[in-house]
C-alpha positions as CSV (number, residue, x, y, z in Angstrom):
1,X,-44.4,49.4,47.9
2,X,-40.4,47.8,48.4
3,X,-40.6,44.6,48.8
4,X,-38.9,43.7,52.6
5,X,-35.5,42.4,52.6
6,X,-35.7,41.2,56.2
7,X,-39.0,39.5,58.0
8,X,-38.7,40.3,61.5
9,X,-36.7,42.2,63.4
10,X,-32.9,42.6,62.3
11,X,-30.6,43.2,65.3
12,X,-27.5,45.2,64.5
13,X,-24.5,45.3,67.5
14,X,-20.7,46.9,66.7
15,X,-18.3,49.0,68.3
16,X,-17.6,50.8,65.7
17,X,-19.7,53.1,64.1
18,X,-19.0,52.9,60.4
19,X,-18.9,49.1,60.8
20,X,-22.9,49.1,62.5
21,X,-24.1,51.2,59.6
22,X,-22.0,48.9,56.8
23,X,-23.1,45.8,58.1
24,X,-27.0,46.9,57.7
25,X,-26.1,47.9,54.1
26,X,-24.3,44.8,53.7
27,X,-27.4,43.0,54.4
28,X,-30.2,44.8,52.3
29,X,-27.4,44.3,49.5
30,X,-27.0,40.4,50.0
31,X,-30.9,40.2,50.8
32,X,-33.8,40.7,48.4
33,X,-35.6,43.9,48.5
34,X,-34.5,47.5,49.5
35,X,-36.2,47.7,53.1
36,X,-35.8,46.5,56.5
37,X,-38.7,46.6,59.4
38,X,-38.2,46.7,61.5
39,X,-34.1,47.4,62.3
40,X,-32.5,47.6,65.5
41,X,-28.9,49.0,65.4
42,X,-26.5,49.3,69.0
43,X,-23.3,50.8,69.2
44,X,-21.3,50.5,71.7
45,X,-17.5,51.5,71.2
46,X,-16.8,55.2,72.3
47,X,-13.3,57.1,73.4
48,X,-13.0,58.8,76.7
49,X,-14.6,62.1,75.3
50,X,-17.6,60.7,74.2
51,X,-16.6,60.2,70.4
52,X,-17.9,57.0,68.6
53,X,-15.0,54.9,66.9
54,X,-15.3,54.9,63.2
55,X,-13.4,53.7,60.4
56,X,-12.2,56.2,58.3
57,X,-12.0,54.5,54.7
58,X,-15.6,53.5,55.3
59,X,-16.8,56.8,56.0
60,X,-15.2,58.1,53.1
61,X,-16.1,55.6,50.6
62,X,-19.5,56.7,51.9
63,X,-18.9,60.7,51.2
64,X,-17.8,59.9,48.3
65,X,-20.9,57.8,46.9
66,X,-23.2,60.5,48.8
67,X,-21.3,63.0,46.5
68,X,-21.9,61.2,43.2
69,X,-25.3,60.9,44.4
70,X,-26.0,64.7,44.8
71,X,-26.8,64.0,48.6
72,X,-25.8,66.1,51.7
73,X,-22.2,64.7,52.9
74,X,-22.1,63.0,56.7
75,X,-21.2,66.1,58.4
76,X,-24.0,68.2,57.2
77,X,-26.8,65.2,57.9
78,X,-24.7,64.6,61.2
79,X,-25.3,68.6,62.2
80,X,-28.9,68.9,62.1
81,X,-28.9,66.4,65.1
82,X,-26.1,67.9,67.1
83,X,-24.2,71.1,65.7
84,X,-20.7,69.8,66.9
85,X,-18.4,72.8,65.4
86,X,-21.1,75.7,67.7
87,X,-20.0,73.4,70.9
88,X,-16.5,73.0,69.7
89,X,-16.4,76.9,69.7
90,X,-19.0,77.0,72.7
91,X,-15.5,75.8,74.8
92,X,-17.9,73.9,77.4
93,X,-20.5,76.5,78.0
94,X,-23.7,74.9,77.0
95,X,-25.6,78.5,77.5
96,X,-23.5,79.7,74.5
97,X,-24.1,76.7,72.6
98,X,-27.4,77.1,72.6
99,X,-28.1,81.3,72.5
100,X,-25.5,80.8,69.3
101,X,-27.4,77.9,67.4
102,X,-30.7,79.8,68.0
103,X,-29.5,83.0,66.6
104,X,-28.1,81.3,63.4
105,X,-30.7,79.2,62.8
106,X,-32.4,81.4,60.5
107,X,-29.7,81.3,58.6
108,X,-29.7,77.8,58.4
109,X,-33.8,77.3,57.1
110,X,-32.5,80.8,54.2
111,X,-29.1,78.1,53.3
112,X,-31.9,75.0,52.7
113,X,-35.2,76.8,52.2
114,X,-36.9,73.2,50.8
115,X,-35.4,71.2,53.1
116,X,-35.3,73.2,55.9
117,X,-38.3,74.5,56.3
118,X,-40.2,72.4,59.0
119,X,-36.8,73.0,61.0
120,X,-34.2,71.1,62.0
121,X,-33.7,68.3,64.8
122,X,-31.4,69.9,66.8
123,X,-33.9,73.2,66.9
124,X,-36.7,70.9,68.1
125,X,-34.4,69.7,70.7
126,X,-33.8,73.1,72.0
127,X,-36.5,75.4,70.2
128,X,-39.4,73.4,70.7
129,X,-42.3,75.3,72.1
130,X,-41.8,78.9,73.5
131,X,-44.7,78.1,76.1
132,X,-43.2,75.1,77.5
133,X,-40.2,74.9,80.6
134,X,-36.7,76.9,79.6
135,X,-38.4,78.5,76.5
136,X,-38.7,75.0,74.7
137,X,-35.0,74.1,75.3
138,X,-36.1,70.2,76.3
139,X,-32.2,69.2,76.9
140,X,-31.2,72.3,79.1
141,X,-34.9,71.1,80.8
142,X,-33.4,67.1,81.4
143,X,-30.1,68.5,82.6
144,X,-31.8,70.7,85.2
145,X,-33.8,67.8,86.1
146,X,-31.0,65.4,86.3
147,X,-28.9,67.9,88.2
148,X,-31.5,68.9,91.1
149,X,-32.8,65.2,91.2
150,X,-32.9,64.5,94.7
151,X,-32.8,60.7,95.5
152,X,-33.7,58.2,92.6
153,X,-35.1,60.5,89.2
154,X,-38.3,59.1,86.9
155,X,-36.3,58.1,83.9
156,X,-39.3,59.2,82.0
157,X,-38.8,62.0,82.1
158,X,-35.1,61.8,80.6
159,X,-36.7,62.2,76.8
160,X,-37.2,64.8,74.2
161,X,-39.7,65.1,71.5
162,X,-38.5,66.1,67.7
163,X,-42.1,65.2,66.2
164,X,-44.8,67.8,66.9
165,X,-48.0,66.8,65.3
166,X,-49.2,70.7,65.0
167,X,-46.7,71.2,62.6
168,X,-45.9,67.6,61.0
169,X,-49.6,66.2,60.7
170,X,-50.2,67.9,57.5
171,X,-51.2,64.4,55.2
172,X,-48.8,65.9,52.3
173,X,-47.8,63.1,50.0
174,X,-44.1,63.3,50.5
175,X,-42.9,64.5,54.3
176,X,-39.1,64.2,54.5
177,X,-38.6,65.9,58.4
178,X,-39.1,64.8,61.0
179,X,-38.3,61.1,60.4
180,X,-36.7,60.8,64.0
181,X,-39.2,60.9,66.4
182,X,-37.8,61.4,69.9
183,X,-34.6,60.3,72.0
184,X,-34.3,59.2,75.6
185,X,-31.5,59.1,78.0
186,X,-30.7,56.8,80.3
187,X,-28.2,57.0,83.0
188,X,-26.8,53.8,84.9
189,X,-24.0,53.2,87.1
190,X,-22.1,56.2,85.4
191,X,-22.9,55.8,82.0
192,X,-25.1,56.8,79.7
193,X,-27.3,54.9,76.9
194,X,-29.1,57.1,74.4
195,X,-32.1,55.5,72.8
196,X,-33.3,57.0,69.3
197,X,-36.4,55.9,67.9
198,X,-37.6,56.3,64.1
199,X,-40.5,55.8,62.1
200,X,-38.3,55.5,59.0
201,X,-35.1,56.5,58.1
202,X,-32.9,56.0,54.5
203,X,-30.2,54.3,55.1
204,X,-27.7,55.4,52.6
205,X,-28.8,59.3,52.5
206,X,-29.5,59.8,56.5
207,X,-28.6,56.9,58.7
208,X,-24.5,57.2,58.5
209,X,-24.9,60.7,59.2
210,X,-27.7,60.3,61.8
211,X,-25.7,57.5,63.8
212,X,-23.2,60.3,64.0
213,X,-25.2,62.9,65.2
214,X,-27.3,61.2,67.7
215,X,-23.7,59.7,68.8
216,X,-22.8,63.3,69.1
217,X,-25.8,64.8,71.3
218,X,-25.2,61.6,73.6
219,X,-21.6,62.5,74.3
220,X,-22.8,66.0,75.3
221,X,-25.5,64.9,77.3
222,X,-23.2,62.7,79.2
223,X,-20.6,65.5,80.0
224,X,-23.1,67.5,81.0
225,X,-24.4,65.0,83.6
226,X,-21.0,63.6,84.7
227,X,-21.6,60.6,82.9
228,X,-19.8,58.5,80.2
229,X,-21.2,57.9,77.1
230,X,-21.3,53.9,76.2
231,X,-24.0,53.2,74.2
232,X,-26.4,54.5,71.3
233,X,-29.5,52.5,70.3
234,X,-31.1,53.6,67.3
235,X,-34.8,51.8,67.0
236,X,-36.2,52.6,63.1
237,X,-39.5,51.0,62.1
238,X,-39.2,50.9,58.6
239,X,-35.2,51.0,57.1
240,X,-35.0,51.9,53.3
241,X,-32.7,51.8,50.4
242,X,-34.3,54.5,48.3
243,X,-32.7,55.5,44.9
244,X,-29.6,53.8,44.9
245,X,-28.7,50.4,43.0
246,X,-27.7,47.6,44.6
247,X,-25.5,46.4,42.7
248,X,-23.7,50.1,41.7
249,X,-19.8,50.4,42.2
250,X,-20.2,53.1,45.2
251,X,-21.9,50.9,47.4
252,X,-20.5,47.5,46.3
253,X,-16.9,49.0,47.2
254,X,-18.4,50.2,50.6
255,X,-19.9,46.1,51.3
256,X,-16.2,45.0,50.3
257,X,-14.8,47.2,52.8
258,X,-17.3,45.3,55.3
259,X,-16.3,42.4,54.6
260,X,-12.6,43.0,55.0
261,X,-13.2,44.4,58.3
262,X,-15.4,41.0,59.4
263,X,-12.7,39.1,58.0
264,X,-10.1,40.8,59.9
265,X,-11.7,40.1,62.8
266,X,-12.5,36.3,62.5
């Protein structure tokens, strides 16, 4: 078992993106151990379309390390959460984003057989249960919701499942997916706040990548309810550094670039 490089609860806030995931690695780096439990991370700086601010020599310093590593790259960890380029090409029409990602989503469990095969977040989100409301599609279910609300809506209700203990209670030794359990949404004055909630999560190998997607279904959640994204809360029980050295020149370069960006703005 790693030994804990935080006791209590570490509370993570930034605008930007890159800078909220940086400062946790900064962190387990300066900290002994390679785990943190549990972490709490908030971001809070988005453009007017719903994109999170990130800083670009971060994120590639990251790819780049994720590459040496043999790991997936952002993008691809960032896609299984919310396939961005399908609602790019969707041109607004949610329907079409979501007919298109269900019929190539067999192709995407042939591309990653090993990894893919308990599915993929986005398809629980969408593909969840044929026998439940809208054929399993839980967010077209919380935007029909949202959109025939009549007076003040049970915010309850504004949440979707990813875990599904039928399929993911199987006691196997290793279980990579699903990690994320469910998200919630929750609309105020306006805006929206997207809560996503973990039972782990590896924080050089998923969590850039996650941040990014989740920060991703939030901004089309909140066009499709005529809200603006402001906020993504991401709440992981257990935060690991798995596989990676501390002290290795890929992720020493990336806490440097952390602490430029904290001195820049002291």
């Amino acid at each position: 078992m790693s030994k804990a490089s935080h006791v209590g609860p570490l509370i993570i806030q930034d605008e930007n993106l890159s800078l909220a995931w940086g400062l946790v690695v900064k962190h387990v780096c300066e900290h002994a151990g390679k785990e943190i439990s549990p972490l709490i991370v908030s971001i809070t700086g988005f453009d007017e379309n719903g994109s999170p601010l990130e800083d670009p020599d971060i994120r590639t310093a990251t790819d780049e390390l994720l590459r040496t590593e043999g790991e997936q790259c952002i993008e691809n960890v960032a896609f299984t959460i919310f396939p961005q380029r399908y609602w790019v090409m969707a041109q607004g029409d949610r329907g079409k984003l979501f007919s298109s990602y269900q019929d190539a989503f067999p192709r995407f469990k042939k591309m990653e057989p090993r990894k893919n095969a308990q599915g993929l977040y986005f398809e629980r989100l969408t593909m969840y249960d044929p026998e439940a409301p809208n054929d399993g599609n839980q967010l077209e279910t919380l935007l029909d919701r949202y959109a025939q609300r009549s007076g003040k809506m049970q915010r309850m209700q504004l949440q979707a499942s990813t875990y599904d203990p039928r399929r993911d209670q199987k006691g196997t030794a290793i279980q990579g997916f699903p990690c994320l359990q469910h998200v919630t949404f929750v609309p105020s004055s306006g805006e929206l706040t997207v809560n996503a909630f973990y039972a782990t999560q590896q924080l050089l190998v998923r969590a850039y990548g996650n941040y990014l997607g989740l920060a991703r279904l939030g901004a089309f959640m909140a066009h499709e309810m005529g809200l603006k994204m402001t906020r993504l809360n991401v709440f992981v029980g257990i935060e690991k550094l798995d596989g990676v050295a501390k002290t290795g020149d890929g992720i020493s370069k990336i806490v440097e670039m952390v602490q430029k960006r904290i001195d820049e703005k002291s």
